[in-house]
C-alpha positions as a printed Julia matrix, in Angstrom:
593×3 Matrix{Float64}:
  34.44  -32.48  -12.01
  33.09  -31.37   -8.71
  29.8   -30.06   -8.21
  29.6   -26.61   -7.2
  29.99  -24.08   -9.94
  30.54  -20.26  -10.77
  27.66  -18.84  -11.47
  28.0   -16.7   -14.83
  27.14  -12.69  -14.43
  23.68  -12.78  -16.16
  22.76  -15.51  -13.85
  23.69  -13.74  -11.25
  22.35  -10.85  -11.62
  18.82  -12.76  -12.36
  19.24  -13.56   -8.56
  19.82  -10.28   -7.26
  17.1    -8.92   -9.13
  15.17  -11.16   -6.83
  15.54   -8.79   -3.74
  16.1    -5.45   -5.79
  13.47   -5.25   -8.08
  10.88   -6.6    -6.12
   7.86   -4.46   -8.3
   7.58   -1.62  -10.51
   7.96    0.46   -7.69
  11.23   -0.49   -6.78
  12.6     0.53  -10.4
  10.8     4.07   -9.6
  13.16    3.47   -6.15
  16.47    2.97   -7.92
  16.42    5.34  -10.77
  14.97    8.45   -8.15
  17.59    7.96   -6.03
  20.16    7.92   -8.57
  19.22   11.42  -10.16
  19.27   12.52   -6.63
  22.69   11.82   -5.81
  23.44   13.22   -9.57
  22.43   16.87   -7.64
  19.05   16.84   -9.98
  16.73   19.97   -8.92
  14.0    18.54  -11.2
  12.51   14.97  -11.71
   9.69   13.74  -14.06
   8.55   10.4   -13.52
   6.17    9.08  -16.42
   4.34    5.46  -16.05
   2.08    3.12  -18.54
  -0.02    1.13  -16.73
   1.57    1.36  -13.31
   5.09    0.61  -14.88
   4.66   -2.43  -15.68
   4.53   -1.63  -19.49
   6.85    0.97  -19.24
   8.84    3.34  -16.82
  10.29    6.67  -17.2
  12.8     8.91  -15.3
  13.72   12.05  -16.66
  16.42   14.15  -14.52
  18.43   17.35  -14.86
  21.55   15.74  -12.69
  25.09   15.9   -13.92
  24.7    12.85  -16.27
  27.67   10.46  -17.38
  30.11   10.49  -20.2
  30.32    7.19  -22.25
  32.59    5.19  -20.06
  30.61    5.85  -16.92
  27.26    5.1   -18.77
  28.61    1.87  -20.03
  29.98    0.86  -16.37
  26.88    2.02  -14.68
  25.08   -1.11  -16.15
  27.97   -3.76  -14.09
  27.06   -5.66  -10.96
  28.87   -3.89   -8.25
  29.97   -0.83  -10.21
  29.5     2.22   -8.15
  30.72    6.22   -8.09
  29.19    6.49   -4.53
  32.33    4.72   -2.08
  36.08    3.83   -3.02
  36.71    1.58   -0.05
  36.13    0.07    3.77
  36.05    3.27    5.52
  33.28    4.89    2.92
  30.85    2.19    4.14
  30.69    4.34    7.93
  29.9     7.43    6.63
  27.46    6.44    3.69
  25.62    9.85    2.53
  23.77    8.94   -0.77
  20.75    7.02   -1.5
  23.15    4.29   -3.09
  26.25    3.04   -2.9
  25.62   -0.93   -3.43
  26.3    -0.82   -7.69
  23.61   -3.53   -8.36
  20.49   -1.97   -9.03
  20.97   -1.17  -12.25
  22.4    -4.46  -13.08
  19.37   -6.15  -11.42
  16.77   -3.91  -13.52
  18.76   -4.62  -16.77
  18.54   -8.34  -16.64
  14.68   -8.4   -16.14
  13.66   -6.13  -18.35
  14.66   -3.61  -21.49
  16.42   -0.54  -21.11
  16.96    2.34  -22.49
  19.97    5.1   -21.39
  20.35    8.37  -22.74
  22.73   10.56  -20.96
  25.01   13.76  -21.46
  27.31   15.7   -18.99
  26.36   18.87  -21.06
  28.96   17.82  -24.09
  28.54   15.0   -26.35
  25.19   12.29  -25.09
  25.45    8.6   -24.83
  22.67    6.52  -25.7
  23.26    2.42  -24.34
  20.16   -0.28  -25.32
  20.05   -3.14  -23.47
  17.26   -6.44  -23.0
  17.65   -9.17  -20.66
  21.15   -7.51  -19.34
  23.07   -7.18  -22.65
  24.2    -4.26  -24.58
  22.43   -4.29  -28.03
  23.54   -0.75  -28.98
  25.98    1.97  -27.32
  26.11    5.17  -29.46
  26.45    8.87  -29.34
  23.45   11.01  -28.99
  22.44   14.59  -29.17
  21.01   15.31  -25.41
  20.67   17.94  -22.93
  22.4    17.49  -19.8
  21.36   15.1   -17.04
  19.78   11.48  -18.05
  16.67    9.92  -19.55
  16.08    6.18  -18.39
  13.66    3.96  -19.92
  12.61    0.71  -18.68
   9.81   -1.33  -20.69
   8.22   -5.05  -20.38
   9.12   -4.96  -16.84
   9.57   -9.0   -15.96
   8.99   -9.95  -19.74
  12.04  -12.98  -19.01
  10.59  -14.03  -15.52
   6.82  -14.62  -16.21
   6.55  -16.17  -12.85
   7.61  -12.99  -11.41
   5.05  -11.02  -13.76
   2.55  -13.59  -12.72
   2.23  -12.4    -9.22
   1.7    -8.65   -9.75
  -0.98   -6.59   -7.94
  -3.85   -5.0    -9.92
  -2.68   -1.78  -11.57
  -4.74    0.06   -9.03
  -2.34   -1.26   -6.41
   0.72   -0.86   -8.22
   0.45    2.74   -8.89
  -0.4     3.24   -4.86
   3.01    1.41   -3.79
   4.5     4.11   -6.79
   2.41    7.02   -5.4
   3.17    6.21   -1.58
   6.98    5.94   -2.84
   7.14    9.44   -4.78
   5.35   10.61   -1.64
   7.63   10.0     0.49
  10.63   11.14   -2.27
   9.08   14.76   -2.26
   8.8    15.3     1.58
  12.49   14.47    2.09
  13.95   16.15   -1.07
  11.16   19.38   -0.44
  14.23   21.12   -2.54
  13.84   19.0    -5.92
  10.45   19.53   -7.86
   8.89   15.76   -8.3
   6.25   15.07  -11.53
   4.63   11.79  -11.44
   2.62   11.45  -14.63
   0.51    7.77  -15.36
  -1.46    7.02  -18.81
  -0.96   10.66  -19.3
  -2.32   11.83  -16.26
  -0.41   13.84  -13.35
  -0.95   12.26  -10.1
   1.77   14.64   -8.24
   3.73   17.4    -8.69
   5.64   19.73   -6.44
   7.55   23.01   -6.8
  11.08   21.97   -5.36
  11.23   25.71   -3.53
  12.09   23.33   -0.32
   8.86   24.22    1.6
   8.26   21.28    3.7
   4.82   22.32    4.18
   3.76   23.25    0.47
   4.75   19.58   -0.2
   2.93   18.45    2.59
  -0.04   20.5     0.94
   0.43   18.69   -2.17
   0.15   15.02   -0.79
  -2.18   15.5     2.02
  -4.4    18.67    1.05
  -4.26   22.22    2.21
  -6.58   21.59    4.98
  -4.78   19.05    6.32
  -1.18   20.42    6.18
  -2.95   23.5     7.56
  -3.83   21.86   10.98
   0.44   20.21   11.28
   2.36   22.16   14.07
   6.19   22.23   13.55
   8.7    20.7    16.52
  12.12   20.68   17.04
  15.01   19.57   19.35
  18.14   18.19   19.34
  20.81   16.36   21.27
  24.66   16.06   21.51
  24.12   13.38   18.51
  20.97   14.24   16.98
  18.88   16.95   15.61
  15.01   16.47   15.04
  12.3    18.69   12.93
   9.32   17.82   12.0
   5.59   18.13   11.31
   3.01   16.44   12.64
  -1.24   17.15   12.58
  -3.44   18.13   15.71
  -4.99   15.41   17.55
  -8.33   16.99   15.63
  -6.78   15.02   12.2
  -6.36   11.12   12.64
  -6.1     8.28   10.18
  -6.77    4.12   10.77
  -3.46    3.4     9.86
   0.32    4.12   11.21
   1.55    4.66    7.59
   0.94    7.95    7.28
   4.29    8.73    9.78
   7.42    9.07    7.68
  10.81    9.08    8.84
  13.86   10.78    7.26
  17.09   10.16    8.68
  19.83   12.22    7.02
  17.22   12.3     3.95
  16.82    9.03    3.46
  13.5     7.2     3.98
  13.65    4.4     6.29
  10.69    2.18    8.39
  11.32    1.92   11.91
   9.52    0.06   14.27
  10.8     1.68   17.53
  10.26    5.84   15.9
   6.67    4.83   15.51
   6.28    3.91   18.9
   7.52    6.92   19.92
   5.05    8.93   17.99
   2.28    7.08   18.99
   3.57    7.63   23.26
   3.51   11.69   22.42
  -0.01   11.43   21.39
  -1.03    9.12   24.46
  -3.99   10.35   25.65
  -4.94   12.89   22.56
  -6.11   10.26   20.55
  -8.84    7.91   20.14
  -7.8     4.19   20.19
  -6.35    3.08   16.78
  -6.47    6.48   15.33
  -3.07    7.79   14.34
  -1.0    11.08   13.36
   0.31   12.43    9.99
   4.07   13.16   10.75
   7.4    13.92    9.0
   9.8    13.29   10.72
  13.51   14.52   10.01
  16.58   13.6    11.69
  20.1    14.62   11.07
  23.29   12.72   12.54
  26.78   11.85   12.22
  26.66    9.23    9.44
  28.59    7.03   11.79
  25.93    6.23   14.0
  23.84    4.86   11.35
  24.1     1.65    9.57
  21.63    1.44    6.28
  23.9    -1.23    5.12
  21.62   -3.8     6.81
  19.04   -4.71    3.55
  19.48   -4.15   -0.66
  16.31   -2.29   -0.56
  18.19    0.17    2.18
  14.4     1.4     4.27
  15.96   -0.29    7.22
  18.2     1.24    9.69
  20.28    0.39   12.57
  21.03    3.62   14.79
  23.62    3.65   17.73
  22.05    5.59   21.13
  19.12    4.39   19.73
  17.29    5.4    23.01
  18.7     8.57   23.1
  16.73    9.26   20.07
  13.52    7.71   21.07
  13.33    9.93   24.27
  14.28   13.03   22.24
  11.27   12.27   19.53
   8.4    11.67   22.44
   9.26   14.31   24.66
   9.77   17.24   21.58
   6.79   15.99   20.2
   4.8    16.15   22.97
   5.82   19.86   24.37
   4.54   21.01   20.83
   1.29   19.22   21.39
   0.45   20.17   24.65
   1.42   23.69   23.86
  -0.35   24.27   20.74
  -3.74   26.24   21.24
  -6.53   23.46   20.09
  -9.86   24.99   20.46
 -12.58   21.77   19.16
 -14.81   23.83   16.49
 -17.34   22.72   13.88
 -18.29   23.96   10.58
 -21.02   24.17    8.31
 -20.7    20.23    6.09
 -19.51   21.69    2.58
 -20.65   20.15   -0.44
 -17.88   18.3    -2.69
 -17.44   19.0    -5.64
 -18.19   17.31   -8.8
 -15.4    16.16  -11.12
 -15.72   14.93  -14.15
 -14.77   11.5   -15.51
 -11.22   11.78  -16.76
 -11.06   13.73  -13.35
 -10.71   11.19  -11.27
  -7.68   10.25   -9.7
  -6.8     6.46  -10.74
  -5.18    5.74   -7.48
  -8.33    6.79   -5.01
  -9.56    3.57   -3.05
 -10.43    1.03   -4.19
  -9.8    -2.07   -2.25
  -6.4    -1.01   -2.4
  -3.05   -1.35   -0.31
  -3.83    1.11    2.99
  -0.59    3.44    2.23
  -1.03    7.43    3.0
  -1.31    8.05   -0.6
  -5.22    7.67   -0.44
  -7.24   11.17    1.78
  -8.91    9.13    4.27
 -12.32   10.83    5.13
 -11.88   11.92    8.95
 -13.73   10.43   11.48
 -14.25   13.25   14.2
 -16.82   15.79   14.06
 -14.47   18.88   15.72
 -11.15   20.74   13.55
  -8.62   22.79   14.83
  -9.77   26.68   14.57
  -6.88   28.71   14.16
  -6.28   31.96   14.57
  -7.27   34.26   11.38
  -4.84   35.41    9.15
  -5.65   39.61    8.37
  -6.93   39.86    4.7
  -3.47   41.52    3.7
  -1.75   38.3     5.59
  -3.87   35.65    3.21
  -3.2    34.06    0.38
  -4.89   31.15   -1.65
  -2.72   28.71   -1.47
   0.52   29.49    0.81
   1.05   27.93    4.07
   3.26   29.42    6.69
   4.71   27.3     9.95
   6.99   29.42   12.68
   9.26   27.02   14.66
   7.32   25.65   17.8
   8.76   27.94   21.11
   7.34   26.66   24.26
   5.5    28.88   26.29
   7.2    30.4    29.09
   4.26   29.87   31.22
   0.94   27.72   31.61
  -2.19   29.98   29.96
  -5.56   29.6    30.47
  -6.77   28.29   27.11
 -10.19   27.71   27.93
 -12.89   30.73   28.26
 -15.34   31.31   30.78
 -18.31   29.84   30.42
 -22.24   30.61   31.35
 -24.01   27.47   31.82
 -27.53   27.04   29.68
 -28.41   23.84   30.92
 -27.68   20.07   30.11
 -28.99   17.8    27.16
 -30.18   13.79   27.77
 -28.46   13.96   30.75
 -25.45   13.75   29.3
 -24.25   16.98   27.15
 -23.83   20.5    29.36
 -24.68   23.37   27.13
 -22.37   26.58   28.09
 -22.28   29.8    26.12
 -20.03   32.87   25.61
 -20.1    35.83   23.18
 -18.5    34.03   19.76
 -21.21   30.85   20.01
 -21.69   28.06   22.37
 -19.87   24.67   23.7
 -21.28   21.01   24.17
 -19.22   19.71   26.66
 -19.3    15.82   27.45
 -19.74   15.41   31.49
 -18.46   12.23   31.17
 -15.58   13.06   29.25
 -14.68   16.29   30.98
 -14.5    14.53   34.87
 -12.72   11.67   33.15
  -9.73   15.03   32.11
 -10.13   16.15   35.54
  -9.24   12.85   37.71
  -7.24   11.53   35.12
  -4.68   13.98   35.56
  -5.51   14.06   39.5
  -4.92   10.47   39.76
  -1.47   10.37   37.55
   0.03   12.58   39.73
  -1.34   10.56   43.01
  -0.3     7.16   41.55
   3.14    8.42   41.02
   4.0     9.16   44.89
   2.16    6.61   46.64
   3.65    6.65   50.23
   2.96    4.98   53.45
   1.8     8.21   54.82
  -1.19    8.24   52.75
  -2.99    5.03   53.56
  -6.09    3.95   55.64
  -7.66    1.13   56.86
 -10.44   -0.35   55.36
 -13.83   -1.15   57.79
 -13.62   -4.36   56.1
 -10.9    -6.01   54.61
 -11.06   -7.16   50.66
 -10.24  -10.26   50.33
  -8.89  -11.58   46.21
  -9.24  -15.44   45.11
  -7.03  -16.82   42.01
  -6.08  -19.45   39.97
  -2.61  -20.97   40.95
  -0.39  -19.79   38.19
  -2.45  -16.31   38.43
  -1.75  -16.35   42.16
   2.06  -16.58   41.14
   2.01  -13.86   38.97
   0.02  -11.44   41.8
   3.35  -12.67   44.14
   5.63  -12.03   42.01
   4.21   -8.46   40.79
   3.35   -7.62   44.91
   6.07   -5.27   44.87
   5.03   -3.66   42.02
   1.67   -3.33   43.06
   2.49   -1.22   45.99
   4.11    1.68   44.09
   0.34    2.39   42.66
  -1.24    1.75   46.21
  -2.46   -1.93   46.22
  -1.15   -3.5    49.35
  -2.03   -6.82   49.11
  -0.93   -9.81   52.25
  -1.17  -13.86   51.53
  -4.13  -15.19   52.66
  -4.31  -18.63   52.06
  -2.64  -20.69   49.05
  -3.87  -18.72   45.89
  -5.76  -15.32   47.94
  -4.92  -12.29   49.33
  -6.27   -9.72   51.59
  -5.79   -6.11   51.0
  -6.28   -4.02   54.65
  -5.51   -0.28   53.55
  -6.07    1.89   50.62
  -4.42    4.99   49.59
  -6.14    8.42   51.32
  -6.76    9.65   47.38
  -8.75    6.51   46.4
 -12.24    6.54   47.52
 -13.49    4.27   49.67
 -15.97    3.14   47.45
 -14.18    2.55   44.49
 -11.05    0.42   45.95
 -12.66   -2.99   45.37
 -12.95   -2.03   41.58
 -10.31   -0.18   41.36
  -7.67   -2.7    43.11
  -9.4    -5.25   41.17
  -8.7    -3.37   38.07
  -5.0    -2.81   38.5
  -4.34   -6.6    39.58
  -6.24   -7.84   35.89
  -3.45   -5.7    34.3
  -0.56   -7.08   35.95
  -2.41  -10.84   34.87
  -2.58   -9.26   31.46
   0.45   -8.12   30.66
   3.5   -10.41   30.14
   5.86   -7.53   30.38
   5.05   -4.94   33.54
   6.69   -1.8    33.1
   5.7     0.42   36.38
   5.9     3.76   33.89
   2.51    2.26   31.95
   0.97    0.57   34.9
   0.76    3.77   36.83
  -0.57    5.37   33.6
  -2.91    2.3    32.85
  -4.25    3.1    36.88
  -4.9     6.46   36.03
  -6.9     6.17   33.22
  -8.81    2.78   34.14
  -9.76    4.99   38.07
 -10.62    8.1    36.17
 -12.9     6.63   33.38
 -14.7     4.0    36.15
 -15.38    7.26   39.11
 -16.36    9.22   36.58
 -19.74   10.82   35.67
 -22.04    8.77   33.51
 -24.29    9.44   30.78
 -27.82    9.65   32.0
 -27.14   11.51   35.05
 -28.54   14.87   35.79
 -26.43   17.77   37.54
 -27.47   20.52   39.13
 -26.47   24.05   38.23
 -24.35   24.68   41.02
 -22.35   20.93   40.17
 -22.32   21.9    36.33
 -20.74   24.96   37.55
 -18.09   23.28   39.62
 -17.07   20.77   36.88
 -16.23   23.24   33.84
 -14.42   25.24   36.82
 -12.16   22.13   37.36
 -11.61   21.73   33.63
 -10.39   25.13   33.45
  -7.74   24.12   35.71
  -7.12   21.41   33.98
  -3.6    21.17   31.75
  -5.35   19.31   29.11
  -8.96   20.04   29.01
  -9.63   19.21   25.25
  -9.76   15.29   25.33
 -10.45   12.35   27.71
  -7.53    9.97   28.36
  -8.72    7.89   25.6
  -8.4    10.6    22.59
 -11.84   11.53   22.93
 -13.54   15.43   22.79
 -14.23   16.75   25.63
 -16.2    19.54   24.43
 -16.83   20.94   20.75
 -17.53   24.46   19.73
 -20.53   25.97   17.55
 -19.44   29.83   16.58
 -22.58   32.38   16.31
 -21.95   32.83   12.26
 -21.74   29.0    11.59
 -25.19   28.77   13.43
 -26.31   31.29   11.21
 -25.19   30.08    8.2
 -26.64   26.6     8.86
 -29.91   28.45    9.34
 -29.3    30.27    6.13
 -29.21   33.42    8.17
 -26.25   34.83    6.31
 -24.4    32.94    2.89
């Protein structure tokens, strides 16, 4: 008898429950999406202690009769494609048939389903049918799962905390709600509701309900589209930033998938708005031809492959960023609020608590300045609704900041300027750093043989071999941002001229500078070394702390930020300047409640 052998179905399907049900969490996955490709407009979602005692979807969908409940329970049995050609234009959540098969074998299960005539209730444990019987039910489906990994105790050995659990559930029905905004989502644990949205399909009110009002009040809305794709979105003001990139979602053709590549894109429109390591909330939603899209590629279907991949890239950054730069962000503070108390049985199970960094968790913000927007009139508010009109960009470039009468400056450091609604701190430091930045970017990018002049002495570079090797083979490269370096010697150069726009002073430093980044970086990509130059000569010619201006120089430098396209942060993400309104002055000094 030879040695390899069939594996038999249960076995089987104890192997593909390997990569399908990975953790409670993934059973919340599979059942979701299946009431949402049943058309369900409402979903309840009920957990004991974080599913791993027991799991429970309730949906309004279109249910199954009794032969498609029975079937719905067989590796590889599947209403979603019919053949070949179905797998290149894939538009449900599933389509593999072995989820349910997976979660059967690992754990006991409980179906009760009706199409609106006669119900069908199915039992099964460890993957086998124990009883299949009529039932009296309301249309749709009720799906039980209990004892989650009660056959595979190694499996149940290396589960989380509960604490963690339930985030990896919360972070999942999260994401569920913002790309289903039309079906209301209920997540309920040890009896007590952790989510719940109104399924109106109000991108923002869902937004509201995972992030908070406040924050889903500071997202501006941006759109664009291509011959292949169409993009929408929300995304906050560089005012609200988080430590960690999880808090971007991405939505193509309503599914939720992780992409490397859309991230990066994110994170390039918001160069310069945000501090280092500080990231965005976004939603992102894309819409294509279901052709260009593989999700075939993984059983737990969050990865992607997209054709014109960089098509869509470009098309995220540059929408993105219009809406950013457009948007009217006016650095204010406000009077700390108290927070208040909640009692015991208050408290949300799944706040932090050493737990898995997912967006699920209201990260404390770590900037002291909000976006101010304008005021609604009284007959305009209401307590709880939020409103977004699609972005339109400006047909012109406005003035967006006010002019300003100087006070005086603070620790050498902090210019004091006033006007009629309060008064500004602006950071000197900061503010110059705005001003050249965006004077050197657009210097850097034309650098022409015109513009150069000799130096009274020539500056003269000394390297390592292999670094000398490196400088040779980047010379070229070099040039476009105006170092013009000539061998001199085995491992040194000499640089004789400097660009016109570079001062004098600062061209040791500065060519210096450039040359460490080309050792630096493996991978030299002219676009970010003429945007690395601008920053790195704008932050080092700047003004320091600890230096004192005089009136008429104060004067001149918020006159130049005026002028400036972006004059609310430094190239780094930083404030620039911060505003302190008349009434919140007063109300710190108790001069009005």
């Amino acid at each position: 008898m030879g040695s390899i052998q069939i594996m038999d179905e249960w076995l089987s399907n104890r192997i593909a429950a390997g990569e399908v049900v990975e953790r409670p969490a993934s059973v919340v996955k599979e059942l979701i999406e299946n009431a949402i490709d049943a058309g369900s407009t409402s979903i309840e979602v009920f957990l004991q202690e974080a599913g791993l005692l027991s799991i429970q979807v309730i949906d309004n969908g279109r249910g199954m009769d009794q032969e498609d409940a029975k079937h719905c329970f067989m590796r590889h049995a599947t209403s979603k494609i019919h053949d070949e050609h179905d797998l290149f234009r894939i538009r449900t959540l599933g389509f593999r048939g072995e989820a349910l098969a997976s979660i059967a074998s690992v754990a006991k299960v409980e179906l009760i389903t009706s199409t609106g005539e006669v119900g069908t209730r199915l039992v099964l444990e460890g993957g086998k049918v124990l009883v299949n019987e009529p039932a009296a039910a309301r249309q749709g489906t009720t799906m039980t799962v209990s004892q989650l990994f009660y056959n595979t105790p190694a499996r149940l050995k290396y589960m989380k905390t509960i604490q963690t659990e339930l985030s990896h559930i919360m972070d999942l029905l999260n994401r569920l709600a913002l790309s289903n905004p039309q079906i209301a989502f209920r997540l309920v644990h040890n009896d007590h509701e952790q989510l719940r949205t109104n399924g109106r399909g109000d991108i923002p009110q869902v937004l509201a309900a995972i992030y908070g009002v406040a924050n889903a009040k500071k997202m501006i809305h941006f759109a664009g589209e291509t011959s292949d794709y169409k993009i929408s979105g929300y995304a906050t003001l560089p005012e609200v930033t988080r430590a960690s990139k999880n808090y971007m979602s991405f939505f193509v053709n309503h599914r939720w998938v992780k992409h490397y590549m859309m991230q990066h894109a994110i994170i390039e429109a918001y160069h310069t708005f945000l501090p280092i390591n500080r990231f965005p909330i976004v939603a992102l939603y894309i819409e294509s031809d279901p052709q260009l899209t593989d999700v075939n590629v993984h059983p737990a279907k969050h990865q992607i492959r997209l054709s014109k991949e960089k098509e869509l890239l470009a098309l995220i950054t540059a929408t993105l960023r219009s809406a950013l730069q457009a948007a009217s962000r006016v650095p204010h503070v406000e009077p700390a609020k108290k927070a208040p108390k909640l009692a015991s049985e208050q408290v949300s199970l799944w706040q932090p608590q050493n737990v898995y960094e997912r967006p699920i968790v209201e990260e404390p913000e770590e900037v002291a300045w909000v976006y101010n927007p304008p005021q609604p009139s009284p007959s305009e508010k209401t307590s709880d609704t939020i409103t977004h009109e699609p972005f339109i960009a400006p047909p012109a470039k406005k003035e967006v900041l006010p002019q300003l009468e100087i006070v005086g400056q603070i620790h050498g450091t902090y210019i004091v300027a006033q006007m009629e609604d309060g008064f500004y701190l602006i950071d000197q430091h900061a503010a110059q750093e705005r001003i050249k930045y965006e004077y050197y970017r657009d210097k850097v990018g034309e650098v022409n043989a015109s513009e150069r002049q000799s130096l009274l002495l020539p500056l003269t570079f000394h390297y390592a071999a292999d670094e000398a090797t490196i400088v040779k083979e980047h010379a070229t490269l070099l040039e476009q941002v105006g170092v013009f370096l000539e061998p001199f010697g085995q491992h040194s150069f000499v640089v004789r001229e400097y660009p016109t726009w570079m001062p004098q002073d600062e061209a040791k430093e500065n060519i210096e500078g450039l040359i460490e980044q080309v050792l630096r970086t493996k991978k030299v990509d002219i676009k970010k070394l003429r945007e690395e130059a601008a920053i790195m000569m704008s932050c080092k010619g700047s003004i320091k702390a600890n230096h004192s201006l005089t009136q008429q120089q104060m004067t001149q430098l918020l006159e130049d930020l005026r002028q400036a396209e972006h004059p609310f942060t430094c190239p780094h993400g930083r404030p620039v300047l911060i505003h302190f309104s008349t009434t919140d002055v007063e109300k710190m000094f108790k001069r009005i409640m």
